[in-house]
Backbone as a printed PyTorch tensor [residue, N CA C, xyz], in Angstrom:
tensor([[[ 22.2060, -17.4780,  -1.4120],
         [ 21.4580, -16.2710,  -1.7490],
         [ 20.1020, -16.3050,  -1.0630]],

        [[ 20.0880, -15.3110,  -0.2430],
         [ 18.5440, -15.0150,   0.0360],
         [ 17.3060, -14.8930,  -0.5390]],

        [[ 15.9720, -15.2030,  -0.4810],
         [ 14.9230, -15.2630,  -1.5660],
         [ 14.0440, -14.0600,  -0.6350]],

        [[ 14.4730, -12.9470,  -1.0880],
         [ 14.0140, -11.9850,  -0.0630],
         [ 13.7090, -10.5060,  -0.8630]],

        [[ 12.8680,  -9.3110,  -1.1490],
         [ 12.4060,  -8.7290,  -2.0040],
         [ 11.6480,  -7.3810,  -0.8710]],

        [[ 11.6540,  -6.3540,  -0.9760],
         [ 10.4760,  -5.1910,  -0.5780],
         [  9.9100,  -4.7750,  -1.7000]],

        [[  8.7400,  -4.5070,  -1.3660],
         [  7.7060,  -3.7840,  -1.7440],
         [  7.3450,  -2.2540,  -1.0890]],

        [[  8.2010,  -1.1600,  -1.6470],
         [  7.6960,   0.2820,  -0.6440],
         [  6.4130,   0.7340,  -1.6770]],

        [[  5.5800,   1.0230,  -0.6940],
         [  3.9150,   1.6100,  -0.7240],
         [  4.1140,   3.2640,  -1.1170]],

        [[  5.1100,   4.1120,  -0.3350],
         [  5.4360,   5.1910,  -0.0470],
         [  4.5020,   5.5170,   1.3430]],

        [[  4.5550,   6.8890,   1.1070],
         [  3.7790,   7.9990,   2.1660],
         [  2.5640,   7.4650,   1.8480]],

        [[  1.8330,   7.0890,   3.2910],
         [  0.3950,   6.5480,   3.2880],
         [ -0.7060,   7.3250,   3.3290]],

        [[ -0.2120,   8.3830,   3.8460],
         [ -0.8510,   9.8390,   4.9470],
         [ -2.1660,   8.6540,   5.6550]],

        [[ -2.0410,   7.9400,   6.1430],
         [ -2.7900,   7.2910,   7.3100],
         [ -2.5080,   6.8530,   8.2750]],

        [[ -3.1600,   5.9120,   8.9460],
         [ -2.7980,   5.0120,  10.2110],
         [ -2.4410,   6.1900,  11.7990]],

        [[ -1.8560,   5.5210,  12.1360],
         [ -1.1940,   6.1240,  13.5480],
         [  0.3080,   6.9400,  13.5100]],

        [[  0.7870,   6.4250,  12.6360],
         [  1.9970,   7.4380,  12.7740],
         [  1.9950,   9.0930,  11.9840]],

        [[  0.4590,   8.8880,  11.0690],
         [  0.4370,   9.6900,  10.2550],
         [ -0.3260,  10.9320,  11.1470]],

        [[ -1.4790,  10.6250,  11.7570],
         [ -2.0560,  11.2050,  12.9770],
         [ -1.4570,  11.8080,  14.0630]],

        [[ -0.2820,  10.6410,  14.4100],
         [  0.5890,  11.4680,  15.7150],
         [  1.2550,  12.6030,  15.2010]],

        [[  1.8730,  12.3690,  13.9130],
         [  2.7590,  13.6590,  13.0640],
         [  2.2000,  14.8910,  13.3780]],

        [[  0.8590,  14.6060,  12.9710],
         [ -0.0330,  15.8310,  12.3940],
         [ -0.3460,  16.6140,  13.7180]],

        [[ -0.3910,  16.0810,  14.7630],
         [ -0.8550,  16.2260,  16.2560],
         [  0.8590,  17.0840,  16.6230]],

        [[  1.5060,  16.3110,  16.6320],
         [  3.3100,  17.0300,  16.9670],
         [  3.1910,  18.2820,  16.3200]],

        [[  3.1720,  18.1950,  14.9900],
         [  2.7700,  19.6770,  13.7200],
         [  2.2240,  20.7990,  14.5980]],

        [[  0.7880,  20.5330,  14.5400],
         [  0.0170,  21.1670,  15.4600],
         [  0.3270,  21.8340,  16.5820]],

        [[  0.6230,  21.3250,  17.5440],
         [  0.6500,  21.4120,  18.7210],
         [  2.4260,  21.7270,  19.0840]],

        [[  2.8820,  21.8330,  18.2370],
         [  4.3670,  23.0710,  17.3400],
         [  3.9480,  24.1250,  16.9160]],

        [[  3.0530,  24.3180,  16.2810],
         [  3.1040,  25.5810,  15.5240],
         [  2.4100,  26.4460,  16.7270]],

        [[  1.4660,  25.5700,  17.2850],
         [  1.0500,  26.4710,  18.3500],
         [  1.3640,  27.5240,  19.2930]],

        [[  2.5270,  26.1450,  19.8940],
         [  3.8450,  26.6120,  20.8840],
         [  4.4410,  28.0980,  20.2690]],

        [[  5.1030,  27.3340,  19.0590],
         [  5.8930,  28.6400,  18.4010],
         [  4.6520,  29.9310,  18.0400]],

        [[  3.3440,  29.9150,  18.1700],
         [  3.0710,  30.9070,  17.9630],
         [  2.6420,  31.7390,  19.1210]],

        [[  2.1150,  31.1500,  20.3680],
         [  1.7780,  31.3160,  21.6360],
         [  3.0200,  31.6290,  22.3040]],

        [[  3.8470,  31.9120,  22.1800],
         [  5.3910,  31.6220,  23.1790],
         [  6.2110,  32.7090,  22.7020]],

        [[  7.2890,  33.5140,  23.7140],
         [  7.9990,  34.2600,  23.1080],
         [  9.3610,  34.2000,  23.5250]],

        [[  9.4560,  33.1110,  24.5840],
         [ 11.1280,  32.9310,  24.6640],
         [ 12.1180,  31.7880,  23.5960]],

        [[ 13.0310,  31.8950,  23.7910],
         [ 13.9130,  31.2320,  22.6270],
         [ 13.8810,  29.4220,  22.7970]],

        [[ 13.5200,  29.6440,  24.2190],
         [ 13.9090,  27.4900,  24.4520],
         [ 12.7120,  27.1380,  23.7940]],

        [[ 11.2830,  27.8110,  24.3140],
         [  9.7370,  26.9930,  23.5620],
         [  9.9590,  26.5380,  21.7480]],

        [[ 10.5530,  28.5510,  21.5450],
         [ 10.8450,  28.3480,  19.6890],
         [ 11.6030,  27.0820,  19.1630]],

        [[ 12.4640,  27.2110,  19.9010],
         [ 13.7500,  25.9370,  19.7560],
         [ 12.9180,  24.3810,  19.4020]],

        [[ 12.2100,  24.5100,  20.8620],
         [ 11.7060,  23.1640,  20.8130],
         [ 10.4220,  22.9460,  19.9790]],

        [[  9.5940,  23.9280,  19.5540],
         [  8.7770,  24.2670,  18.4380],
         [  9.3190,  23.9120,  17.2650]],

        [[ 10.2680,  24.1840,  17.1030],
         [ 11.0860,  23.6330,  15.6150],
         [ 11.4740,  21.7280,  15.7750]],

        [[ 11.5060,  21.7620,  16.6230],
         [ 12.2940,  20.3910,  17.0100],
         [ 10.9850,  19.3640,  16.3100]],

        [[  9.4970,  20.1180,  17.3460],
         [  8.3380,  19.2020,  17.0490],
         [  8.3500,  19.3580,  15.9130]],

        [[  8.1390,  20.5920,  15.0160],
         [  8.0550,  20.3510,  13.4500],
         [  8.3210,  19.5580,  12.6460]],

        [[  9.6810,  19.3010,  12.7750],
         [ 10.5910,  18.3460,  12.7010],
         [ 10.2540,  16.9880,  13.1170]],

        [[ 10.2880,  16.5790,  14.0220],
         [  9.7650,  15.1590,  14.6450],
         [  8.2980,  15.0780,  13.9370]],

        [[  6.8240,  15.7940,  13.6220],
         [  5.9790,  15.7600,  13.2410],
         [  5.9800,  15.2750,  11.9220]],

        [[  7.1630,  15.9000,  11.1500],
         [  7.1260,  15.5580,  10.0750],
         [  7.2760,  14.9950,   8.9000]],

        [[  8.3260,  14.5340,  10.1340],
         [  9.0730,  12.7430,  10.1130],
         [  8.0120,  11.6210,  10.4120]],

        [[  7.1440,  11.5690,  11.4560],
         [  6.1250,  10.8570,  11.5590],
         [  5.1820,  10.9570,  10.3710]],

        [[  4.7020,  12.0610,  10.1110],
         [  3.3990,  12.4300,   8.8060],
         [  4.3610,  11.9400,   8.1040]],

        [[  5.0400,  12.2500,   7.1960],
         [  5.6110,  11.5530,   6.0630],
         [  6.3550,  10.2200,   6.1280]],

        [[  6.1340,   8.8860,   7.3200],
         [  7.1830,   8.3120,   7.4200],
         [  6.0420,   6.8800,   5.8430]],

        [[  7.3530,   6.2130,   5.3870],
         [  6.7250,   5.4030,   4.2140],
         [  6.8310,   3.9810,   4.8300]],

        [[  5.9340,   3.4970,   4.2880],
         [  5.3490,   2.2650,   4.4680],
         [  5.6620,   0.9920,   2.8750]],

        [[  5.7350,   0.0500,   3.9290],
         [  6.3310,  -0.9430,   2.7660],
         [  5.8520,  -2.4550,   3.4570]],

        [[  6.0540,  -3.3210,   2.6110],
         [  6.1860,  -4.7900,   2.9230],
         [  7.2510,  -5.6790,   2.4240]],

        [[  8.0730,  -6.1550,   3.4260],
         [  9.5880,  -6.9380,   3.2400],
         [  9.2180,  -8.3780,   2.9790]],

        [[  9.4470,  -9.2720,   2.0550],
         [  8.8490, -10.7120,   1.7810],
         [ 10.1410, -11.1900,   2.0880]],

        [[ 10.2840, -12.2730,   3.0060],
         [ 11.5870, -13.0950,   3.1370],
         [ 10.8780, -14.4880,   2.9260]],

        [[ 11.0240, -14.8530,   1.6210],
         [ 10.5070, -16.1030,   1.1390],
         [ 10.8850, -17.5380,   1.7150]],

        [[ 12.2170, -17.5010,   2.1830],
         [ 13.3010, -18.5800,   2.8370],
         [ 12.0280, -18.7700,   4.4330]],

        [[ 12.0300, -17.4640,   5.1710],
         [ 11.0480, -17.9020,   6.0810],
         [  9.7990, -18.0020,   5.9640]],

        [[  9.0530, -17.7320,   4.8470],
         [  7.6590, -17.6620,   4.2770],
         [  7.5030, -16.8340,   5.1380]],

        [[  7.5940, -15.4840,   5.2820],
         [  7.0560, -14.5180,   6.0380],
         [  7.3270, -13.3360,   5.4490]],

        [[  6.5210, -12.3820,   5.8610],
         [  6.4450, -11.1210,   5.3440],
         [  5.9100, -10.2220,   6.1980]],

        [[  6.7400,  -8.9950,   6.3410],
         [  6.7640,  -8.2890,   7.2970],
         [  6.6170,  -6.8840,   6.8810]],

        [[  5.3510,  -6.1220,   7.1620],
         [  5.0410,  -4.6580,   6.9120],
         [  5.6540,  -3.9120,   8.0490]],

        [[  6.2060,  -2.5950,   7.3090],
         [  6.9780,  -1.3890,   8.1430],
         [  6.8590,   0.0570,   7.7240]],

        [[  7.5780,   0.1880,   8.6670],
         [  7.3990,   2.0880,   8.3060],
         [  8.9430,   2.8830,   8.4170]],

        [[  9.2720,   3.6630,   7.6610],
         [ 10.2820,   3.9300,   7.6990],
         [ 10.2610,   5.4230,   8.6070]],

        [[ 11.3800,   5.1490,   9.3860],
         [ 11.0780,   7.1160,  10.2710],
         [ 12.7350,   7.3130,  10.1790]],

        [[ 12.7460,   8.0360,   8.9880],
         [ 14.7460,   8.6640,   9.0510],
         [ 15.2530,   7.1270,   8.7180]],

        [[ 15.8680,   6.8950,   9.0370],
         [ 17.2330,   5.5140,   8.8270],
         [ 16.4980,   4.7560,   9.6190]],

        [[ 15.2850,   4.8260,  10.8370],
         [ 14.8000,   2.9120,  11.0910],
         [ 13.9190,   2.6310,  10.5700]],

        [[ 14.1730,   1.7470,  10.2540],
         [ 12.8620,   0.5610,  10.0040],
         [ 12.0940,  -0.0050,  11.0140]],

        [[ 10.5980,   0.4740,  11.3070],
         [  9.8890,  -0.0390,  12.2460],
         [  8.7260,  -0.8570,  12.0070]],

        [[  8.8270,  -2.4920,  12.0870],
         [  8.1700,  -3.3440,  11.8910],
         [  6.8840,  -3.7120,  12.5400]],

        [[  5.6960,  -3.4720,  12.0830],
         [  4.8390,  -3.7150,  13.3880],
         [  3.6630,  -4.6090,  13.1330]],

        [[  4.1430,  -5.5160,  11.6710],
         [  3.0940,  -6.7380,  11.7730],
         [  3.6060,  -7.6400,  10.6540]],

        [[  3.4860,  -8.8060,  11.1430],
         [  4.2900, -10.2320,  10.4410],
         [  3.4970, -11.0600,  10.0100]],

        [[  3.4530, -10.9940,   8.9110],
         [  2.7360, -12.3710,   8.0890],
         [  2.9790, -13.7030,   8.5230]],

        [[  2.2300, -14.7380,   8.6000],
         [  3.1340, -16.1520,   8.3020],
         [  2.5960, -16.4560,   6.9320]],

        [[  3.4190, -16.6830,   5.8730],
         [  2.9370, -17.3390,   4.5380],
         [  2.5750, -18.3820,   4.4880]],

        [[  3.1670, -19.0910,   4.8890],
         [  2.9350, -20.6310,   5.2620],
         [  1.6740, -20.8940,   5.4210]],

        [[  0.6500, -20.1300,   6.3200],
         [ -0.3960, -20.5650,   6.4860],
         [ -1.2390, -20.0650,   5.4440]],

        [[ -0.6660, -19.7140,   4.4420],
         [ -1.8870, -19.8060,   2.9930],
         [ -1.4190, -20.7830,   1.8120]],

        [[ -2.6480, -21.3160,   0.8850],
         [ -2.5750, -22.1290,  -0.0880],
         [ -2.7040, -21.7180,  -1.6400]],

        [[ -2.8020, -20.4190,  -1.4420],
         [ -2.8690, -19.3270,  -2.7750],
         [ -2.8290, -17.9410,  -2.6610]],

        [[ -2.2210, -17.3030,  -3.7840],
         [ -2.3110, -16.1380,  -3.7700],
         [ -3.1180, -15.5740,  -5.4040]],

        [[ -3.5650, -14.5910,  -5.0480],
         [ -4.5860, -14.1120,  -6.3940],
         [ -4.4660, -12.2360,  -6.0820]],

        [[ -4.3850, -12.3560,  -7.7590],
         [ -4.3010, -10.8730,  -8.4240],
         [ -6.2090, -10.6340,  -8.5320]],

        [[ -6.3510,  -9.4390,  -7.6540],
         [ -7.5030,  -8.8090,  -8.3530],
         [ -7.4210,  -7.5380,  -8.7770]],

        [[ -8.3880,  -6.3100,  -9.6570],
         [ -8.4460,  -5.2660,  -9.7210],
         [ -9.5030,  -4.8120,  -9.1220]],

        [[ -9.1290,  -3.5490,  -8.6660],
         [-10.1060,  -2.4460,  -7.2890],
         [-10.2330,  -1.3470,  -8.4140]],

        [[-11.5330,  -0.8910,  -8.6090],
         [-11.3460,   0.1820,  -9.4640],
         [-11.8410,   1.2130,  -9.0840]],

        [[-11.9720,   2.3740,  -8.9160],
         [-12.7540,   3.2110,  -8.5010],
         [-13.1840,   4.7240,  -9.2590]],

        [[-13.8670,   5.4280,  -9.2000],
         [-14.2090,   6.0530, -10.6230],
         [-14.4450,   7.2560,  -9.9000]],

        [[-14.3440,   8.7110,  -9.7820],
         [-14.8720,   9.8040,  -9.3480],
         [-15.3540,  10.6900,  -9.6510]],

        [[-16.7190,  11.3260, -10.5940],
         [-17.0130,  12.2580, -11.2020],
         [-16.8670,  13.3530, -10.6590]],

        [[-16.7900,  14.6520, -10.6340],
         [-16.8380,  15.9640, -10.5380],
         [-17.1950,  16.7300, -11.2700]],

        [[-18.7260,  16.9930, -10.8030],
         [-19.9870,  18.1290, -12.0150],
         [-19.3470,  19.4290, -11.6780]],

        [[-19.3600,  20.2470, -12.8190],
         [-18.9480,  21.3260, -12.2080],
         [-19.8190,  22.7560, -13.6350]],

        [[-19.7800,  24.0410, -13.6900],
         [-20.6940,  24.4470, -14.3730],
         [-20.4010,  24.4810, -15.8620]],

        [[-18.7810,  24.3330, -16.0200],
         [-18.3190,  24.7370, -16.9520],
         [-17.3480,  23.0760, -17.7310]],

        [[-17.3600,  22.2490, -16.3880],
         [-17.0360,  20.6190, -17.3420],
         [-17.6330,  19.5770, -15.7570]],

        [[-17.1380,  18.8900, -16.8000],
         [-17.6870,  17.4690, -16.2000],
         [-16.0080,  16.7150, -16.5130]],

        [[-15.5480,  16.5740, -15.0560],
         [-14.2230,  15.3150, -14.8810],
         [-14.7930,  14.6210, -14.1440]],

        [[-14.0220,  13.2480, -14.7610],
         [-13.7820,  11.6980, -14.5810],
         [-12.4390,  11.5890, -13.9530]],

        [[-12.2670,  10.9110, -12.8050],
         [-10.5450,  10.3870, -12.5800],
         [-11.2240,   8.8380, -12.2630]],

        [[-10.7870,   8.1620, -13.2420],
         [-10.8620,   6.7040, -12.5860],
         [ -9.3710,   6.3160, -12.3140]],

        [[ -9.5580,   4.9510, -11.2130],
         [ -8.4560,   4.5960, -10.4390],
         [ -8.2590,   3.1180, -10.6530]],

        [[ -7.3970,   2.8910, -11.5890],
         [ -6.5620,   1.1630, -11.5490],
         [ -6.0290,   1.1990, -10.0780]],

        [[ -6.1170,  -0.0780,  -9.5190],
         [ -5.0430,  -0.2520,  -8.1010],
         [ -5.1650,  -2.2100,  -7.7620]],

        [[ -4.6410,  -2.6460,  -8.2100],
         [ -4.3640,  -3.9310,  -8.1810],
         [ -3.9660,  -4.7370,  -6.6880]],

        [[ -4.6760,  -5.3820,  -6.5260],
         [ -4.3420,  -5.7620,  -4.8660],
         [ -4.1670,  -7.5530,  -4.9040]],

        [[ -2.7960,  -7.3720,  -4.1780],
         [ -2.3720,  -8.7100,  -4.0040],
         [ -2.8010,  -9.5810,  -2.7090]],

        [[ -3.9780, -10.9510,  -2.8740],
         [ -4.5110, -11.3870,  -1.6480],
         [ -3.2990, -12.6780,  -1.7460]],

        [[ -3.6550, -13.4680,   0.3290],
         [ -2.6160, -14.4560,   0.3750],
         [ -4.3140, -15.1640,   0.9530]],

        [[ -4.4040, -16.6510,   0.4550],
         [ -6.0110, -17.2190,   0.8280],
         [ -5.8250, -18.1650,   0.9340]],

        [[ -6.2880, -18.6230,   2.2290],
         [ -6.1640, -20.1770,   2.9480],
         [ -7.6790, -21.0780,   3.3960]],

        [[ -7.6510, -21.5050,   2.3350],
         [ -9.1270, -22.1310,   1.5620],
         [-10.2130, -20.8490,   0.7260]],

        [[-11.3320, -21.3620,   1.4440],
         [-12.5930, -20.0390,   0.9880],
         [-12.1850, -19.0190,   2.1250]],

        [[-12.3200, -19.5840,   3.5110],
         [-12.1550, -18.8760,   5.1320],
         [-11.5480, -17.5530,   4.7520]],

        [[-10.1200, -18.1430,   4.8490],
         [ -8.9910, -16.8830,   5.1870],
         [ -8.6290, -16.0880,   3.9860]],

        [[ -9.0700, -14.7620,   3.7380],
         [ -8.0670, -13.9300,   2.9670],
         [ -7.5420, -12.8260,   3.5650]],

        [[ -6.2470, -12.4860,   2.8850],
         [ -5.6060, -11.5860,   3.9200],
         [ -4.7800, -10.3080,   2.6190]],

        [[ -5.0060,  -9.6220,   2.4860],
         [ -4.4720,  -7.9740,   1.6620],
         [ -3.1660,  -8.0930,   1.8490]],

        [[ -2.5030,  -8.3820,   1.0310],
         [ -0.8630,  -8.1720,   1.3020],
         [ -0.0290,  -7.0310,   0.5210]],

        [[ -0.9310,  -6.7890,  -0.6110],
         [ -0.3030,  -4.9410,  -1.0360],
         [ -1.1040,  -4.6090,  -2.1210]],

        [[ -1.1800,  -3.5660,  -2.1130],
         [ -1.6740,  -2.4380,  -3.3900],
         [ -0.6640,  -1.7520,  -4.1960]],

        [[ -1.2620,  -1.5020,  -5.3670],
         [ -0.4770,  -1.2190,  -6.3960],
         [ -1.0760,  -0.8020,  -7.6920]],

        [[ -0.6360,   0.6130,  -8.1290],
         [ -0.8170,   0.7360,  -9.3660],
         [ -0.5450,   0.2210, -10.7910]],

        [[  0.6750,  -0.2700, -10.5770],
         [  1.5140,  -0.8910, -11.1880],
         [  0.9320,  -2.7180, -11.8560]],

        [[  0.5840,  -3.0550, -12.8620],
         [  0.2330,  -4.3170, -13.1950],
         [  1.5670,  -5.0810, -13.3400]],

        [[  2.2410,  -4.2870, -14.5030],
         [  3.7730,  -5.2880, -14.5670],
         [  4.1310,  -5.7070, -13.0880]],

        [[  4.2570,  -4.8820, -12.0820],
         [  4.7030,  -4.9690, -10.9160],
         [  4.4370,  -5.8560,  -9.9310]],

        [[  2.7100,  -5.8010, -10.1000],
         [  2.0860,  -6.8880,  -9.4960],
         [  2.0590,  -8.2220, -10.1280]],

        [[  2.6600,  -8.7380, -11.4330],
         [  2.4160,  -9.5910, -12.1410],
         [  4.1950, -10.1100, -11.6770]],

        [[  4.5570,  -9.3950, -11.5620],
         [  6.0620,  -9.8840, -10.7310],
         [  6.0060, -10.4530,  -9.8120]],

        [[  5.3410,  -9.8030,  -8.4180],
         [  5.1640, -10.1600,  -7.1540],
         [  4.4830, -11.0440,  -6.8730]],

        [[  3.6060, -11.2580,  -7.8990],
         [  1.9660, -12.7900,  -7.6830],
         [  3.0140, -14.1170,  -8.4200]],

        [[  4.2450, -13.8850,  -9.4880],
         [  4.7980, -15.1130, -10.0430],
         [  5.8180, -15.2640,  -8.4100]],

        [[  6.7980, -14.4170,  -8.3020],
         [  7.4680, -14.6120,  -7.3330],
         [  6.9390, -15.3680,  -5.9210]],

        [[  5.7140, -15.1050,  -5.4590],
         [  5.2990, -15.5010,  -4.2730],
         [  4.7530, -17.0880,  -4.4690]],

        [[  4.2930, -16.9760,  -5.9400],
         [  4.0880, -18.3330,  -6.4370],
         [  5.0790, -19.3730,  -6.8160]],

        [[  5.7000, -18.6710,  -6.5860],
         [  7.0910, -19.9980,  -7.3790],
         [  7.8740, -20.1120,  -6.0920]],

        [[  8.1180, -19.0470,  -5.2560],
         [  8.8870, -19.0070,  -4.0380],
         [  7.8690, -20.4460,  -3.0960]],

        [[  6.7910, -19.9180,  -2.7360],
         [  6.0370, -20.5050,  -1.8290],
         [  5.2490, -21.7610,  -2.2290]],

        [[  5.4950, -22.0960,  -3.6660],
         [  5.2140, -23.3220,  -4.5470],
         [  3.6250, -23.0400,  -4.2610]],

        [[  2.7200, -22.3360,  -4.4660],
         [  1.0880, -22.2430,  -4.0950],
         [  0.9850, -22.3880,  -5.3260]],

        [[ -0.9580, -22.0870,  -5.4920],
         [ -1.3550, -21.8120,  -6.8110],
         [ -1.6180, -20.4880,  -6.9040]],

        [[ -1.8690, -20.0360,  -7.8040],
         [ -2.0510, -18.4970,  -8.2180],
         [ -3.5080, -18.3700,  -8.7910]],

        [[ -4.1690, -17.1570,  -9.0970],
         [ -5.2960, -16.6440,  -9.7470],
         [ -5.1710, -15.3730, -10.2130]],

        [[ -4.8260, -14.3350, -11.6710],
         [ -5.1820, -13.9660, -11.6030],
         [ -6.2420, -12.7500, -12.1420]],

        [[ -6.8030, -12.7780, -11.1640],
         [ -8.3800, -12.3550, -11.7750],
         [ -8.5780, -10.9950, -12.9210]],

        [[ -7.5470, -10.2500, -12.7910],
         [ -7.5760,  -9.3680, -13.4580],
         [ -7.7760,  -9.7570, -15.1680]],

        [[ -6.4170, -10.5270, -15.2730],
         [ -6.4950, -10.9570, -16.2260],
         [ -7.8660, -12.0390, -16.7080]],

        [[ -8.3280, -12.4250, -16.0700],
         [ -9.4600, -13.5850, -16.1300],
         [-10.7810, -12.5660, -16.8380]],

        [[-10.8730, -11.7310, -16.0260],
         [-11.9730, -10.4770, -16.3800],
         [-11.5170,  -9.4000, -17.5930]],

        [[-10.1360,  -9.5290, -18.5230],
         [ -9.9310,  -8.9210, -19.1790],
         [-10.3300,  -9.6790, -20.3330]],

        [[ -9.8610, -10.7950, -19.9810],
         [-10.1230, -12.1620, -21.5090],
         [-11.5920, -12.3930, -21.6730]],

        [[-12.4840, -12.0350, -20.6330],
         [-14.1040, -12.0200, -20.7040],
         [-14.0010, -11.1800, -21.3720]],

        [[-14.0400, -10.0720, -21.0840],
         [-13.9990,  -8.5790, -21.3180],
         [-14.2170,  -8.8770, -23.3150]],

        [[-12.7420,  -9.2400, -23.6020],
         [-12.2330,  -9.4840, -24.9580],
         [-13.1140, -10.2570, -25.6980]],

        [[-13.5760, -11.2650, -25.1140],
         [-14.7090, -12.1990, -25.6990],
         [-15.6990, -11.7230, -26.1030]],

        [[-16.1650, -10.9350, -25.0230],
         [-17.1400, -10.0980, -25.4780],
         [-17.6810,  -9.5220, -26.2540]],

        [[-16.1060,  -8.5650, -26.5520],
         [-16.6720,  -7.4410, -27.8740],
         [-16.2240,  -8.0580, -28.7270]],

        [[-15.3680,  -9.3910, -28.9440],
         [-15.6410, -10.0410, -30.3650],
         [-17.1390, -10.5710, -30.5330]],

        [[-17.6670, -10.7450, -29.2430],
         [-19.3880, -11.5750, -29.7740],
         [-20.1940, -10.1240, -30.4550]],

        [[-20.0660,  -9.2310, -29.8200],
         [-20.9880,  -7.9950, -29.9690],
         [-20.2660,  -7.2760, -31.6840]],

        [[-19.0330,  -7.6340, -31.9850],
         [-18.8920,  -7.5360, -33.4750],
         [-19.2120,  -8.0360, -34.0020]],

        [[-19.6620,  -9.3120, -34.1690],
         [-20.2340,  -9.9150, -35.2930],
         [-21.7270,  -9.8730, -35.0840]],

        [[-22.7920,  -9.0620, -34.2820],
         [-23.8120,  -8.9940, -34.7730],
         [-23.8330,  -8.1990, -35.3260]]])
């Protein structure tokens, strides 16, 4: 049995494939609107199409634990296009942190808050090297993926989330009893 697992991110709307989409899109709708014979329309639809396969293509990370490697991709239709490879091997831990981010919006009639949980899984080879290996809303999820990489790759683990929640907890038991 293989010790092997993905992680899909989904639709990133970033990077380079997300840009070229948007550029194909574009520079389609154009055609089809500038143009009045049937081959430009044709092929106006085609770019749409191809554009929008690029803008929406999803992004993921494949862990093949057997090779300690892990490999981020993008999906466009049925391929899988791989375009950067971890070596695991060359780290000695992996650690759970939380990224939080908070966004007010004043407005005349309310005041919204959207804050943002997003849990990010590092791979760290001493103090030197850390390296982002995925994001995630998901805690159960990430609390899967930080035991798995730990038990697969025999490292040590950290993680911090939890470390800063049990402060957290300490806390407001000290601040109850004054």
């Amino acid at each position: 049995m293989t010790n092997q697992f993905t992680y899909s991110e989904g639709a990133s709307f970033s990077g380079v494939s997300f840009w070229l989409g948007l550029v194909v899109i574009v520079f389609s709708i154009t055609l089809m609107i500038n143009s009045a014979d049937t081959i430009s329309f044709i092929f106006s639809i085609l770019g749409i199409i191809i554009g929008a396969v690029l803008f929406l293509s999803i992004k993921g990370i494949k862990f093949n634990l057997d090779e300690k490697k892990a490999y981020r991709f993008s999906n466009l239709i049925l391929t899988r296009v791989t375009y950067d490879v971890i070596d695991l091997s060359a780290f000695d831990s992996v650690e759970l942190s939380l990224f939080s981010e908070a966004q007010t919006m004043n407005m005349k009639s309310i005041t919204t808050t959207v804050r943002t949980k997003v849990f990010e899984i590092y791979m760290r080879s001493g103090k030197a090297k850390k390296v982002l290996i995925l994001e995630t809303t998901d805690y159960k999820r990430a609390k899967e993926i930080l035991a798995k990489l730990t038990d697969s790759l025999n490292i040590t683990s950290k993680n911090r989330y939890e470390q800063r929640r049990h402060q957290a907890m300490e806390s407001r038991k000290v601040r109850g009893k004054r």
